[in-house]
C-alpha positions in Angstrom: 93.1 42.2 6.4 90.3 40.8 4.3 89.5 37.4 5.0 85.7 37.0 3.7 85.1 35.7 0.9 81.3 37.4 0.3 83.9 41.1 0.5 82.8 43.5 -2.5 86.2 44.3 -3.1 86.9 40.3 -3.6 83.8 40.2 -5.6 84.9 43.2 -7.9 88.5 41.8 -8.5 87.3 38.0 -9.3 84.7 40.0 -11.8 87.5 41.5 -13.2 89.7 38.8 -14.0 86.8 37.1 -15.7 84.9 39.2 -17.6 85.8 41.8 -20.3 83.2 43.9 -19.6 83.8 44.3 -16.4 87.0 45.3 -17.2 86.2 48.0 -20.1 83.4 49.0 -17.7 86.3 50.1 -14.5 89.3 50.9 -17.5 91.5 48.5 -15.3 93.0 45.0 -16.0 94.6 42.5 -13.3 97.7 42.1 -13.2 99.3 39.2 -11.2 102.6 38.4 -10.2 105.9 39.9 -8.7 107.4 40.8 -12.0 104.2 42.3 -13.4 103.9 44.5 -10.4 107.7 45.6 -10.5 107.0 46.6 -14.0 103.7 48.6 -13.9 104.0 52.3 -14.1 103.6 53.4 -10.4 101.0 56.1 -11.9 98.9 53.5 -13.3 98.3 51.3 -10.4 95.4 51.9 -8.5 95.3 49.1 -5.9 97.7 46.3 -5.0 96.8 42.9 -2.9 99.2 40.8 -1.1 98.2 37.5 0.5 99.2 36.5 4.1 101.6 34.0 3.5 103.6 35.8 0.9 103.8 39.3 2.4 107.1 38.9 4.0 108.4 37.6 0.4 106.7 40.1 -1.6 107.9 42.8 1.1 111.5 41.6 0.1 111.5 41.9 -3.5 109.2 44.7 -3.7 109.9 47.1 -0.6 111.6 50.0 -3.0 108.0 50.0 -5.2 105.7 48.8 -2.2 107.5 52.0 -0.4 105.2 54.8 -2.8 101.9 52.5 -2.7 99.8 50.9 0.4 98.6 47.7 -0.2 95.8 45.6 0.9 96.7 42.3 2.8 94.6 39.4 2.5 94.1 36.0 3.7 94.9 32.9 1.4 92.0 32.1 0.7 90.9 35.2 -0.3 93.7 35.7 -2.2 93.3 31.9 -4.0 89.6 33.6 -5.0 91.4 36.5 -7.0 94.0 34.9 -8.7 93.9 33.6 -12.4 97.3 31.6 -11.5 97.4 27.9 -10.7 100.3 28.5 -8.1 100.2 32.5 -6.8 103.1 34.4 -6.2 100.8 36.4 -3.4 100.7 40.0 -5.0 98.3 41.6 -7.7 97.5 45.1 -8.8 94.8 46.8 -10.3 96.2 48.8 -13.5 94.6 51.5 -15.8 94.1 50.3 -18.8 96.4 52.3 -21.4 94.3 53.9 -24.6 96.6 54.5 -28.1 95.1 56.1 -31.2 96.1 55.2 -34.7 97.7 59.3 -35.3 99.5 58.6 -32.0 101.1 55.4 -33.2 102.1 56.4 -36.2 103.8 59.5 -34.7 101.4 61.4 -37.7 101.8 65.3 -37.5 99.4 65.8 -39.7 100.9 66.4 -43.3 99.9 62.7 -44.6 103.2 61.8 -44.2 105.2 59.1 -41.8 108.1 60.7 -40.6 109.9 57.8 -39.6 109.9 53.8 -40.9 107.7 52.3 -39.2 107.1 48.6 -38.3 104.4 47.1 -37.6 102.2 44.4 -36.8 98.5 43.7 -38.0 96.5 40.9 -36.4 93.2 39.6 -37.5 91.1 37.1 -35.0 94.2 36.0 -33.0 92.2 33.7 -30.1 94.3 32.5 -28.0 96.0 34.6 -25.2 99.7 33.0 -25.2 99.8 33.7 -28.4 99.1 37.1 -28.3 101.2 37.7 -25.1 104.1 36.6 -27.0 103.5 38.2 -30.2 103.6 41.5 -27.8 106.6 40.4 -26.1 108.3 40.0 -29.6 106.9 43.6 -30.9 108.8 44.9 -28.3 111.6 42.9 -28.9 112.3 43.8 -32.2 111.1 47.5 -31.3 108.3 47.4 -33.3 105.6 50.9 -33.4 102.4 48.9 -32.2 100.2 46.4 -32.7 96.8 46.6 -34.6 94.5 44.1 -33.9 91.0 43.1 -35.2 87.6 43.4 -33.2 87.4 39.8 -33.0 91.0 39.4 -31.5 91.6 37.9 -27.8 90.7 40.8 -25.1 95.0 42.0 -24.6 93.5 42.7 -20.9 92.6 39.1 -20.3 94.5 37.8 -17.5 96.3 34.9 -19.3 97.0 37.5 -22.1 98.8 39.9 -19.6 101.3 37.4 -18.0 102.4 35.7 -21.3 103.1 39.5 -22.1 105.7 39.2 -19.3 105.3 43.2 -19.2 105.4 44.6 -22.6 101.3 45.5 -22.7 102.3 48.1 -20.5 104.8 49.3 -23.1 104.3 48.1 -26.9 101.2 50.7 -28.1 97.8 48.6 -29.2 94.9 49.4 -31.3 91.8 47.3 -31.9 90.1 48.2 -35.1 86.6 47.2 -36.3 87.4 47.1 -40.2 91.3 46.0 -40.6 90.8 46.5 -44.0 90.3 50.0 -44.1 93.4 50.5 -41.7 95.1 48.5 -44.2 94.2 51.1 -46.9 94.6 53.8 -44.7 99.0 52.5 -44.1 99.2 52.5 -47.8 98.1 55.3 -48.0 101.0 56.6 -46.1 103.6 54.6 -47.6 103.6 51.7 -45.6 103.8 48.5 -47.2 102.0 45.5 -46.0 103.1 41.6 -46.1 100.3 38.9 -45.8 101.4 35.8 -44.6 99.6 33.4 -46.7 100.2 30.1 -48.5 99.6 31.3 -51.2 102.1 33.5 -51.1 105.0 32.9 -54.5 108.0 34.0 -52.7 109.8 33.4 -49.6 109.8 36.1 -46.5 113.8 37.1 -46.8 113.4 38.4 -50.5 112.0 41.7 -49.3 113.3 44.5 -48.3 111.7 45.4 -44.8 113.9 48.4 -44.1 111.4 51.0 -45.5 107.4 51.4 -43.6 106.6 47.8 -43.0 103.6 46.2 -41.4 102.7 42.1 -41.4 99.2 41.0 -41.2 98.8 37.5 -39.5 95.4 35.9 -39.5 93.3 33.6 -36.8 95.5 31.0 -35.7 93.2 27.6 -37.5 91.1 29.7 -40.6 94.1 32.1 -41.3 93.5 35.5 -42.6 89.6 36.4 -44.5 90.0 36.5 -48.3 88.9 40.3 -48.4 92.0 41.1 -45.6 94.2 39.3 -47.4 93.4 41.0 -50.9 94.1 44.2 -49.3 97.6 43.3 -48.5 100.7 44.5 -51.6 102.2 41.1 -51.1 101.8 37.6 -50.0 104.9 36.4 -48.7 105.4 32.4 -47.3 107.8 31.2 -44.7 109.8 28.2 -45.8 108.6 24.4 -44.1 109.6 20.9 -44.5 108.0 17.9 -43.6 104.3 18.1 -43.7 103.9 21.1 -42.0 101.7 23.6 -43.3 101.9 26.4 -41.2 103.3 28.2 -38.2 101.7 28.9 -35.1 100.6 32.6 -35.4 103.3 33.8 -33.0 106.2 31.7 -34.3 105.2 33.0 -37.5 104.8 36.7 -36.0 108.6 36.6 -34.8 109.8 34.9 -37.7 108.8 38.0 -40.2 109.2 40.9 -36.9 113.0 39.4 -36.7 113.6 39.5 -40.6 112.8 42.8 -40.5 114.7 43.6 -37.4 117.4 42.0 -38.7 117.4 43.7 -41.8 117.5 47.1 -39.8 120.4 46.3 -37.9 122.5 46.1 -41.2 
């Protein structure tokens, strides 16, 4: 059992949960949490730690996964040093991080063409990780293809950002891009269509057909999306408000258009 809190292995997993680089560095993220463990690919772990108090809990609703893996008891307070979680269920894993490409996503085989209709969505700047967490959970919802997020979006492996994911970052595909633009260029290219949400969008979200190659492009959650991302986009479409509201949270707004279109496809 490790009970020091000056152990490299401590060391290592705090540096983890706190630093992207660190992360990127190792190609593993933290995740935390009885349901994010049941949920990780087996394959994909590479170390799981269970604190002293909780082992006999975890041990109960995790014996048929725990049975395949060894696991590294610790003490509480070792444990309390690890965690990103205000009140710790007692069991994290290491996981390796997953790595998409934009051919892979888009099921491309090569001939310039899409062989399916595709849904997507496109996310420039998002900062804060519930939001993205639950814009994730929603993707998968609404079985989107994948996400496509700007450079300048909220690391997906930050520990906040994997819980409010609640398990879909280990299954909705992900691609950060450095120029969004281009990607936008590159999905027209291919017959996808692509819906800004914008205020200055002329008509409402449910006038369009979504049934055909679809992406939506959200922008950051207070400055919205950059002039030159939203030019790219075919349409500008707006999501009906009253009251003085003038615009959605980025997520709400996210599942609003993802469920329109899911919607849509259920017909």
């Amino acid at each position: 059992m490790i009970t020091s809190l000056g152990n490299r292995t401590v060391k290592e997993i705090a540096a983890l949960s706190q630093k992207g680089k660190e992360r990127n560095q190792k190609d593993v993220f933290v995740a935390e949490g009885i349901k994010m463990f049941l949920e990780a690919p087996t394959e994909r772990i590479c170390g799981v730690y269970v604190s002293q108090s909780a082992e006999s809990e975890v041990l109960l609703q995790c014996a048929e996964k725990l049975r395949g893996l060894s696991y590294e008891l610790v003490s509480d307070e070792v444990f309390a040093k690890i965690s990103d979680t205000m009140t710790p269920q007692g069991i994290l894993c290491l996981v390796r991080q997953f790595h998409y490409d934009l051919k892979g996503i888009l099921e491309d085989k090569g001939n310039g063409k899409i062989e399916k209709q595709m849904l997507l969505i496109m996310l420039e700047d998002i900062q804060d990780p519930g939001n993205l967490g639950t814009i994730f959970r929603t993707a998968e919802a609404v079985g989107a293809d994948g996400v496509i997020m700007s450079r300048r979006t909220v690391d997906l492996y930050n520990p906040k950002t994997v819980r409010s994911t609640m398990g879909s970052v280990y299954r909705v595909p992900f691609l950060y891009v450095e120029d969004i633009s281009s990607i936008i260029k590159l999905l027209q290219e291919k017959g996808v269509c692509v819906y800004a949400a914008h205020l200055g969008g002329k008509e409402y979200y449910e006038e369009f057909d979504y049934r055909k190659s679809t992406a939506f492009l959200i922008g950051n959650e207070g400055k919205g999306l950059r002039k030159e991302t939203a030019a790219c986009a075919d349409m500008f479409v707006k999501i009906p408000m009253e009251g003085k509201v003038e615009s959605l949270n980025a997520a709400v707004a996210s599942s609003v258009l993802l469920y329109e279109a899911y919607r849509q496809r259920r017909m």
